[in-house]
Structure formats: structure tokens, C-alpha cells
Residue frames as qw, qx, qy, qz and C-alpha x, y, z in Angstrom:
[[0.281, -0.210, 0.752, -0.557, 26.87, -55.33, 21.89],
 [0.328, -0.042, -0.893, -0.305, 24.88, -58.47, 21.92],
 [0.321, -0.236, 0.330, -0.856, 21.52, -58.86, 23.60],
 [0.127, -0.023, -0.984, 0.123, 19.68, -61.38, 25.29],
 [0.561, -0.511, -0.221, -0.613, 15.45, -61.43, 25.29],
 [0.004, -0.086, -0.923, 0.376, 14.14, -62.65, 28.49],
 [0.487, -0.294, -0.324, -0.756, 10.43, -63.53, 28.43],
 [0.639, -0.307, 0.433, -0.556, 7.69, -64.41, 31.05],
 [0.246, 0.007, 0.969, 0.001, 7.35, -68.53, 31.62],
 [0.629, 0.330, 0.703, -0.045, 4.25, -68.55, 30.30],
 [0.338, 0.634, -0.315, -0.620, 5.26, -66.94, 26.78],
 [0.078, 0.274, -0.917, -0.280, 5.74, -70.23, 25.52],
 [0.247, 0.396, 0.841, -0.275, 2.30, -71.47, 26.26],
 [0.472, 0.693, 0.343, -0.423, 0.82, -68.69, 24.51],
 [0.020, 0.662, -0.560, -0.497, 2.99, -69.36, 21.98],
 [0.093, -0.111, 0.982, 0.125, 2.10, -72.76, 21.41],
 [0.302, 0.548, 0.697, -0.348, -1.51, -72.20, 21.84],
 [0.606, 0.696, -0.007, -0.385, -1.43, -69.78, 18.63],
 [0.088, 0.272, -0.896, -0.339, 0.90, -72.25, 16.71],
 [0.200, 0.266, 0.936, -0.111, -1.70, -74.89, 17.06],
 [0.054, 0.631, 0.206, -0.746, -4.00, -72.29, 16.20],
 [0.292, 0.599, -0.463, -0.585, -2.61, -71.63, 12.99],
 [0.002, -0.065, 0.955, 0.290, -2.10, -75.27, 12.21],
 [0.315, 0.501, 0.771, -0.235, -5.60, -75.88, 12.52],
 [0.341, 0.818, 0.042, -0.461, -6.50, -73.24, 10.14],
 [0.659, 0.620, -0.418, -0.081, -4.10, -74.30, 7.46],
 [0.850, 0.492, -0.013, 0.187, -1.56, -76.57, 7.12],
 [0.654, 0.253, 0.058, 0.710, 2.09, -74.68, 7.76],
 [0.081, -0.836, -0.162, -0.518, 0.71, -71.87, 8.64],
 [0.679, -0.707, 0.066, 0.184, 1.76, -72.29, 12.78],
 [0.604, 0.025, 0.133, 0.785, 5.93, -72.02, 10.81],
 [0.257, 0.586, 0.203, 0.741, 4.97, -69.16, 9.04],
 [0.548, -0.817, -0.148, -0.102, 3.79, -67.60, 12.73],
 [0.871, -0.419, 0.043, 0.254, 6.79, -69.01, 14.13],
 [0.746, 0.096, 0.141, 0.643, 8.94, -67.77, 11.61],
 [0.067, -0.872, -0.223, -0.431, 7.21, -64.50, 11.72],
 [0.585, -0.808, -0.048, -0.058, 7.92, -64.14, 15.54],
 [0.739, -0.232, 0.195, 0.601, 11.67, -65.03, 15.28],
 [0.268, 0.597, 0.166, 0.737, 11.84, -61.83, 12.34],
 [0.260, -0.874, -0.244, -0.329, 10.23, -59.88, 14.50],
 [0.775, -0.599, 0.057, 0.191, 12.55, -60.80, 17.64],
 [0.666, 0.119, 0.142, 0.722, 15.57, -60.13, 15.59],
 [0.226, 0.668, 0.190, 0.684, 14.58, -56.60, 14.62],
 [0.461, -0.880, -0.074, -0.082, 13.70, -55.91, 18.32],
 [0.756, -0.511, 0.195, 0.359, 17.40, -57.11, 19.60],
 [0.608, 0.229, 0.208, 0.731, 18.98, -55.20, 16.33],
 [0.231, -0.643, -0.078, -0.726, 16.81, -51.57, 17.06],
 [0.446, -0.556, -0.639, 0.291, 16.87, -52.20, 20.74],
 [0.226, -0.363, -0.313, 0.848, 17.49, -48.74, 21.68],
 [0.193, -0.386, -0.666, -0.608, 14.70, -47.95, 19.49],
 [0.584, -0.593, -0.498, -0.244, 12.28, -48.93, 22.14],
 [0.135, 0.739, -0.349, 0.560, 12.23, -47.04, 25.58],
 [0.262, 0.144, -0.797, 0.525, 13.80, -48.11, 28.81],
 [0.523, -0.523, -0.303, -0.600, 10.83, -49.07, 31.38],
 [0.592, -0.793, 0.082, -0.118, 12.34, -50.08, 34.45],
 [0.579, -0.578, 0.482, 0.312, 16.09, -49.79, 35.03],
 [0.059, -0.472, 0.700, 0.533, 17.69, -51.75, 31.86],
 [0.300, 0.419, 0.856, 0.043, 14.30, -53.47, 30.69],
 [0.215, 0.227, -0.462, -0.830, 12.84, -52.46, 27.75]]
């Protein structure tokens, strides 16, 4: 079964605000973040039932 995140509206703001972050600090570094957070987001939506159920079918 395939799964779909849904995140709050402003996840993308604080997303961007520590990309920029990183770039300021190195160089390439805001990808490697970025590319970090997309691993990470896979393993959640491949182990979802890993993690436990907090209201109704949200996790």
C-alpha cells in the first residue's frame, strides 16, 4: 500500500529557513539537508506502521 505525507503549510518555511541556513554555512550543504530530509521521509512512508497511530489514521 502506498502512502501519502501530509505536512503543516508552514513546513516549507521552516524548511527553507534551514536550507538557507546551511547554505550560508557552507556551500552545498542546504542539498545535503535536503537530501537528508527526503531519506529520512522515505524510511518513514516504508516503516510507517513502525510509528504509532495518534489520532484516527494519523501517525
Amino acid at each position: 500500500m502506498d502512502y501519502v505525507l501530509v505536512f503543516r503549510p508552514e513546513i516549507r518555511d521552516e524548511l527553507d529557513e534551514a536550507y538557507n541556513w546551511y547554505e550560508q554555512q557552507k556551500v552545498g550543504l542546504g542539498d545535503e539537508f535536503i537530501d537528508c530530509i527526503d531519506e529520512l521521509l522515505d524510511r518513514i512512508c516504508l516503516m510507517l506502521q513502525s510509528y504509532p497511530t495518534v489520532y484516527r489514521d494519523v501517525r
